[in-house]
C-alpha positions in Angstrom: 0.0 0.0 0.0 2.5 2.4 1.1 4.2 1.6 -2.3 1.5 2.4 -4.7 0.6 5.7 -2.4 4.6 6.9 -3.4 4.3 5.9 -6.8 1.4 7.5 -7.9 0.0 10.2 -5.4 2.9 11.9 -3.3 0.1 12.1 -1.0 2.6 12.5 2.2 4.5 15.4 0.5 2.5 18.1 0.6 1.4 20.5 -2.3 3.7 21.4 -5.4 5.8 24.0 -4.2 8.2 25.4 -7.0 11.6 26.7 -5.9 12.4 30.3 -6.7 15.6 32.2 -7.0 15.2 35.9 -7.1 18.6 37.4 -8.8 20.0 40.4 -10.3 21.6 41.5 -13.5 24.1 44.5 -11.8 25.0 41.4 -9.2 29.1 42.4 -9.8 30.0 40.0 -7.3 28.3 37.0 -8.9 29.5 38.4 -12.0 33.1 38.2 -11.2 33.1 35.0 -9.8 31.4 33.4 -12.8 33.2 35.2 -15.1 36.9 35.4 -13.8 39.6 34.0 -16.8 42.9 33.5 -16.0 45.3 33.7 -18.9 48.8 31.4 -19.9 50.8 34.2 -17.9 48.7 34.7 -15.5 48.5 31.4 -14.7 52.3 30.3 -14.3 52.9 33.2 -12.7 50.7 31.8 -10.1 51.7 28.1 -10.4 55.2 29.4 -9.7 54.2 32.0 -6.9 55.7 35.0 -7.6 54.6 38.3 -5.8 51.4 39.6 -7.5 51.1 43.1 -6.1 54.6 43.9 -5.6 55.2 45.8 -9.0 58.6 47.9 -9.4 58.3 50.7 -9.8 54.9 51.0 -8.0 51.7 51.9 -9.0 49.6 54.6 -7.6 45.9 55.0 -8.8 44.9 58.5 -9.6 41.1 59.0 -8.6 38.8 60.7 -11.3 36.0 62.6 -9.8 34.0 65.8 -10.4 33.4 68.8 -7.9 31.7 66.8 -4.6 30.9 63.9 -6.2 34.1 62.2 -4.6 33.1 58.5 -2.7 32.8 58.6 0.8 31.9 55.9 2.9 30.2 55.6 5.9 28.4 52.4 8.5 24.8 52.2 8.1 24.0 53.6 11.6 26.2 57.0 11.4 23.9 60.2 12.1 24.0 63.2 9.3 26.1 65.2 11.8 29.1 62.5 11.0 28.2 61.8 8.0 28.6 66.0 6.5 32.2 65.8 8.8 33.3 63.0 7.1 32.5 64.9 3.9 33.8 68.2 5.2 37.4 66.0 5.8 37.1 63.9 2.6 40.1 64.0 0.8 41.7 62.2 -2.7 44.4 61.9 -4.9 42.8 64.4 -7.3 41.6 67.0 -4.4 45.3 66.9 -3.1 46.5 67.7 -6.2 44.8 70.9 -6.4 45.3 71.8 -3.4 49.1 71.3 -3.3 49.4 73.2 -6.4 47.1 75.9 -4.8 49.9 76.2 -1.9 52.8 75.0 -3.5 54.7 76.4 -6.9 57.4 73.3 -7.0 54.5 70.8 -8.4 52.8 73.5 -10.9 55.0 72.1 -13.9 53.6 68.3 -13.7 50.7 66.7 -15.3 48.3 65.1 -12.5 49.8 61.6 -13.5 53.2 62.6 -13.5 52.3 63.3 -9.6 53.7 60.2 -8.2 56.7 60.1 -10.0 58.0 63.0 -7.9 55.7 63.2 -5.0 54.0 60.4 -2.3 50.1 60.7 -1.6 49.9 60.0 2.2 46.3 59.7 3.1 44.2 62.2 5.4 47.5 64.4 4.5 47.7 64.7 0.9 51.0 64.5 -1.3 54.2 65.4 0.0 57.7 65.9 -1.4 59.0 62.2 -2.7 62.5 61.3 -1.0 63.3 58.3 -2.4 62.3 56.3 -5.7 59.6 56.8 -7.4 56.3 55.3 -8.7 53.8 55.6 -11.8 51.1 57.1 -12.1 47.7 55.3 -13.6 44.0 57.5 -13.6 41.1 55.6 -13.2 39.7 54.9 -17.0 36.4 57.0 -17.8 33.9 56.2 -20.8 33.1 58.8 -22.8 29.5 58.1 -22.7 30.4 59.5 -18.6 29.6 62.8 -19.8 31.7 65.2 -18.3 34.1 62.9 -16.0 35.3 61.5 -19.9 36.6 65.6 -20.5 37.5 65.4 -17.1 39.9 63.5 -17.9 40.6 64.6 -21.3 42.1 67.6 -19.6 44.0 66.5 -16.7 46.7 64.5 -19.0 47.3 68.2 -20.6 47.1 71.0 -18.2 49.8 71.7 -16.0 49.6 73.1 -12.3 46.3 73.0 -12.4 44.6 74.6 -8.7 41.2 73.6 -8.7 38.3 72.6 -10.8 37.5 75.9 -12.0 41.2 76.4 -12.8 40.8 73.3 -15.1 38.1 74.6 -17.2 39.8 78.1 -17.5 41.5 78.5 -21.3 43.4 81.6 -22.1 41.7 83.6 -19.0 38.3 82.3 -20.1 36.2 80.2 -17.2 34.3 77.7 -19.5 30.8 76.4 -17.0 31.9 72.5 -18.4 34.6 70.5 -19.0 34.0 69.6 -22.3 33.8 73.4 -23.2 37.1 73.4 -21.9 38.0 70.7 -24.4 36.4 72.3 -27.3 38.4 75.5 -26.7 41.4 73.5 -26.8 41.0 72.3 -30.0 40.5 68.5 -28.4 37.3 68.0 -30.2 37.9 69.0 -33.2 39.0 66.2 -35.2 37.7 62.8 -33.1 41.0 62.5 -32.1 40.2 60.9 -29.1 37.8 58.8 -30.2 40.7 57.7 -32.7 42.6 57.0 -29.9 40.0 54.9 -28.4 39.2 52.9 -30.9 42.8 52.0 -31.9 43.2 51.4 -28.3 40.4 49.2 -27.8 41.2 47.1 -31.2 43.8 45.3 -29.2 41.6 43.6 -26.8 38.1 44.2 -27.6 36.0 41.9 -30.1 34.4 42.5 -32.8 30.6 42.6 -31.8 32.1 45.1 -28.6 33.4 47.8 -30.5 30.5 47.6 -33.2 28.4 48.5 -30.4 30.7 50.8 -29.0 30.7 52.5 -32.6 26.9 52.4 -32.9 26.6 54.4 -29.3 29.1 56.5 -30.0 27.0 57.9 -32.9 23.7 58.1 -31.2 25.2 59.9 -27.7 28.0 61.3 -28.8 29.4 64.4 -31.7 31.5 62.8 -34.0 32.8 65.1 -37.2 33.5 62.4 -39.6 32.4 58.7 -38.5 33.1 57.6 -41.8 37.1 58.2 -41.1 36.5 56.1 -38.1 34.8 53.3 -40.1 37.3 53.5 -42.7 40.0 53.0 -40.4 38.8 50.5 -38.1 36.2 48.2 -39.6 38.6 45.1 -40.0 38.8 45.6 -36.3 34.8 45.5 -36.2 34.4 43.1 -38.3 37.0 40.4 -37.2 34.2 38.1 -35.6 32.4 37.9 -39.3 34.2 34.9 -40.4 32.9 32.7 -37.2 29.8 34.1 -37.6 29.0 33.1 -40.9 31.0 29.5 -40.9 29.3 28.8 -37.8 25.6 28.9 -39.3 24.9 31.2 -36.4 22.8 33.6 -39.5 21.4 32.1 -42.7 23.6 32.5 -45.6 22.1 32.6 -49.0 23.9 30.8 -51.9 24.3 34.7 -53.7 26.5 35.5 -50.6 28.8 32.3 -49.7 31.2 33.9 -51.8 32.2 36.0 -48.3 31.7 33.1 -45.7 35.1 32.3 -44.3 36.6 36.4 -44.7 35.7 39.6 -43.1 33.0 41.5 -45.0 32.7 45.0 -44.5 28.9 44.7 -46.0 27.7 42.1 -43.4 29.5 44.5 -40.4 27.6 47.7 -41.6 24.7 45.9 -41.4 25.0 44.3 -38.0 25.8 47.9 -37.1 22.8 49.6 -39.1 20.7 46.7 -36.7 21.8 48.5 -33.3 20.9 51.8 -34.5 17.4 50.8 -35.0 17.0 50.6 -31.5 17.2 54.6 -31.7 15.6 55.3 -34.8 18.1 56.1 -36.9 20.1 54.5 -40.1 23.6 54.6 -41.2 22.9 57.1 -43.5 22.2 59.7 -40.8 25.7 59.7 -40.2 27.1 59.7 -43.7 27.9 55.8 -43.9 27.4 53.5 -46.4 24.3 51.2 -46.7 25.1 47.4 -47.1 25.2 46.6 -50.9 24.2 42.9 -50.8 21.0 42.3 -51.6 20.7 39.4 -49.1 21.8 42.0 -46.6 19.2 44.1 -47.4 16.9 41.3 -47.8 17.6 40.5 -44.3 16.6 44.1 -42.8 13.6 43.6 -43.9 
């Protein structure tokens, strides 16, 4: 009896409960863990345990923050009262800087990364006078899709002795209300010169389908002069995933277009491109590129 009662009814079990897990997409902590990928190097370097953070010369990081909106941090239970004094004694890299350079004339002829290499940050205190060695500096990396912390940062690698944030935007006695003002005034913007400069940076690590995306936002929240330079000069880069794509069978391939399976097509990239910029209404020939030429291509947009 007790057999046929497990068999077909469960009746000592209970109802059908179903097992839920509630999780998040920003979860960075799951996120690292699952997606953590240790290279050749990396890994002998660990198999034979050699020192990991013990870099010569050292390494100082550079924070990248505008007015007030430094990070302060602070237990759950602390009143307002020490919370604002905490803010009122806040102090970084960047905020030191200034205010060395405010008080001081001995720093005013180094760039904010070239800091370290002559002076040591001592925290709570700020930077003093380096007596021995010497370290590099490294600034915190900043999109340009950021806004203003990306011309933030466009600046700092340029002006010298800079005193404070208004002192940073201020271009041949001229107090600009924004950073990127500041930029534009400098002639920085003119030519996409740093979005040159990103792109040919991020060509050496960054796939294919990642810097056709970064293309496609770039010319929906961003000015670019001439985005047809920039495809001209980096679409192998964009495009060097095509070849997987179409050998794989991951897209249909018509027999009018197997002449490009197995190289890079320019055609198919543009397209895949022309697809993200649907998502904001707009078309490559908004911004002056080329439509796809094959017809399968096209047959396939529609």
């Amino acid at each position: 009896m007790q057999a046929v009662k497990y068999i077909h009814k469960y009746i000592y079990k209970g109802g059908d409960k179903p097992t839920v897990s509630v999780e998040s997409e920003h979860d960075e902590i799951k996120r690292y863990l699952h997606g953590r990928y240790s290279g050749p190097t990396e890994a002998v370097w660990r198999l034979f345990q050699f020192a990991i953070h013990d870099e010569q010369p050292p390494v100082t990081d550079l924070q990248l923050h505008q007015h007030g909106q430094q990070a302060i941090y602070f237990a759950g239970h602390h009143d307002s009262d020490h919370i604002r004094d905490l803010i009122e004694r806040s102090m970084t890299t960047l905020m030191a800087f200034f205010s060395y350079n405010a008080q001081n004339e001995d720093g005013r002829q180094f760039l904010y990364y070239e800091f370290p290499e002559h002076f040591v940050y001592v925290r709570k205190i700020g930077w003093k006078k380096r007596q021995k060695g010497t370290a590099v500096g490294w600034m915190y990396s900043a999109s340009p899709f950021q806004g203003e912390r990306y011309y933030l940062r466009l600046l700092l690698p340029l002006v010298q002795g800079a005193t404070s944030f208004e002192n940073l935007r201020t271009v041949d006695g001229i107090v600009y209300p924004t950073f990127k003002g500041a930029c534009i005034a400098l002639g920085l913007l003119e030519h996409d010169g740093e979005w040159v400069a990103l792109f040919r940076e991020g060509a050496q690590f960054m796939t294919g389908r990642a810097l056709r995306h970064l293309f496609a936002l770039a010319l929906q929240c961003t000015t670019t002069s001439n985005p047809l330079a920039i495809w001209e000069s980096f679409w192998q880069a964009m495009c060097d995933d095509i070849p997987h794509i179409l050998t794989t069978g991951r897209v249909p391939v018509p027999l009018e277009a197997e002449g490009i399976v197995g190289r890079i097509d320019p055609d198919y990239g543009l397209f895949l491109i022309q697809e993200y910029l649907r998502e904001f209404g707009k078309s490559l020939s908004d911004y002056g590129l080329p439509e796809p030429r094959l017809s399968w291509v096209a047959q396939q947009s529609n």
